[in-house]
VORO-618106 format. One line per field, with one value per residue (C-alpha): residue number from 1; residue in three letters; z, x, y. Coordinates in pm, whole numbers, plus 50000, padded with zeros to 5 digits. Example, Ala and Ser with C-alpha at 12.3 -4.5 7.8 and 13.67 -1.06 7.14 Angstrom:
2
pos = 1;2
code = ALA;SER
w = 50780;50714
u = 51230;51367
v = 49550;49894
//
This chain:
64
pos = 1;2;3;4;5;6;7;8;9;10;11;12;13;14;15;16;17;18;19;20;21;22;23;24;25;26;27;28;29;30;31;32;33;34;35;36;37;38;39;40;41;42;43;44;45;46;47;48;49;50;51;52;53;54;55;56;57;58;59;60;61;62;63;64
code = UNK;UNK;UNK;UNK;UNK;UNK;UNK;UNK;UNK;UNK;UNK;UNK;UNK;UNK;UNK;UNK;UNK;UNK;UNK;UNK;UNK;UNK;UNK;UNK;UNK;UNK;UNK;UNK;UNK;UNK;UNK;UNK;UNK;UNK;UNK;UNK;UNK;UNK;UNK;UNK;UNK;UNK;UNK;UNK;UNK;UNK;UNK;UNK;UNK;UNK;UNK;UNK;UNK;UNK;UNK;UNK;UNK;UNK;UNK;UNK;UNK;UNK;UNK;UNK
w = 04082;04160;04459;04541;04446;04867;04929;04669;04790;05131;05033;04824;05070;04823;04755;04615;04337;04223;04182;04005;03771;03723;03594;03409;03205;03167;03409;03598;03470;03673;03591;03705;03854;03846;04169;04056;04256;04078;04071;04007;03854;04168;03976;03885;04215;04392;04103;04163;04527;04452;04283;04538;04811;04562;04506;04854;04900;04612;04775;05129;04972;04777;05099;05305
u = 88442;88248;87976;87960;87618;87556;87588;87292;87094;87110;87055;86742;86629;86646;86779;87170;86983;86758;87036;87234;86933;86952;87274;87210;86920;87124;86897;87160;87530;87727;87983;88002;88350;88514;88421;88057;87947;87881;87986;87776;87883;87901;87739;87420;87393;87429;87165;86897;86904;86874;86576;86456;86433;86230;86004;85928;85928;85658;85443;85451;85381;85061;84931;84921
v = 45913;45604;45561;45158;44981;44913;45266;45364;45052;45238;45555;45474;45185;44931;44590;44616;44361;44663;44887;44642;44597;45028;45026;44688;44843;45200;45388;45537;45497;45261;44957;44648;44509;44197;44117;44128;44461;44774;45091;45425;45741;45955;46246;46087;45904;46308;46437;46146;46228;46592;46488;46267;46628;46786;46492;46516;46873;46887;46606;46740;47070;46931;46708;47037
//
């Protein structure tokens, strides 16, 4: 299962070009279509925003 490149651009509140440039330098697994999108491995897109809670949890934990 595949998770579109727009989707993780919103999710992360990036530009689609960052996320493009992820899978383009192999930082999260993706593959780019014909059509010129790109498409992200659904599993590491639902473990980096796993990953993403717990960064915050940690930092909000540490501020307080």
């Amino acid at each position: 299962m595949f998770v579109a490149d727009k989707k993780v651009a919103s999710a992360y509140r990036v530009p689609v070009e960052i996320v493009r440039k992820w899978v383009d330098t192999k930082y999260i697994s993706g593959n780019k279509k014909e059509d010129g999108s790109y498409e992200i491995v659904e599993k590491e897109f639902n473990f980096l925003m796993e990953m993403k809670k717990v960064r915050k949890k940690v930092a909000k934990e540490f501020s307080s």
